[in-house]
N, C-alpha and C positions, 0 to 999 in steps of 0.2 A: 775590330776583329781582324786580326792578322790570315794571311793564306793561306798558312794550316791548319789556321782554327774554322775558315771556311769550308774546305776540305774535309775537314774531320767531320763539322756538322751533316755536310751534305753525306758523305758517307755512311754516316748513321743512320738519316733520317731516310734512304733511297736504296740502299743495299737490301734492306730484308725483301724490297719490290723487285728488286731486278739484278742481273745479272752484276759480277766485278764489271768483266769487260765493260758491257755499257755504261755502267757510272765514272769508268774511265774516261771514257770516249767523250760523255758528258762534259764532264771537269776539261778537257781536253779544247770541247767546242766554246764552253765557257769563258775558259781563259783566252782565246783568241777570237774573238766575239768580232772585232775590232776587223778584222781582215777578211773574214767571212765576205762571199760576194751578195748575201741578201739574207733579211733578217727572216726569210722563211725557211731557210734550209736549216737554222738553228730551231725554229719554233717546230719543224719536223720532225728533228731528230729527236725532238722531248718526249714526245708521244712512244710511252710505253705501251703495246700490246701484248697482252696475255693470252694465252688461250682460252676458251671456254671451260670455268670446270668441268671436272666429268664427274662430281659428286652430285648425288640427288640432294633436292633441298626438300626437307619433309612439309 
């Protein structure tokens, strides 16, 4: 799998969840994984939070 076909996967499969930006940033923190000062600020910033629906569930 080439870079842009990584890319394009993650894009697909993470975009309807969350924001561009974010999966930007994502791809971003990914690709320089390597430089990162510790593998918790990456496993942090994975952590999508949504809001509470505000639909009733019947």
């Amino acid at each position: 799998m080439t870079d842009a076909q990584f890319e394009e996967k993650f894009l697909a499969l993470v975009e309807p969840l969350a924001t561009a930006a974010w999966c930007r940033r994502m791809l971003d923190a990914i690709w320089h994984v390597e430089s990162a000062p510790s593998v918790t600020a990456l496993t942090q910033a994975l952590v999508l939070v949504r809001p509470p629906s505000t639909r009733e569930i019947p």
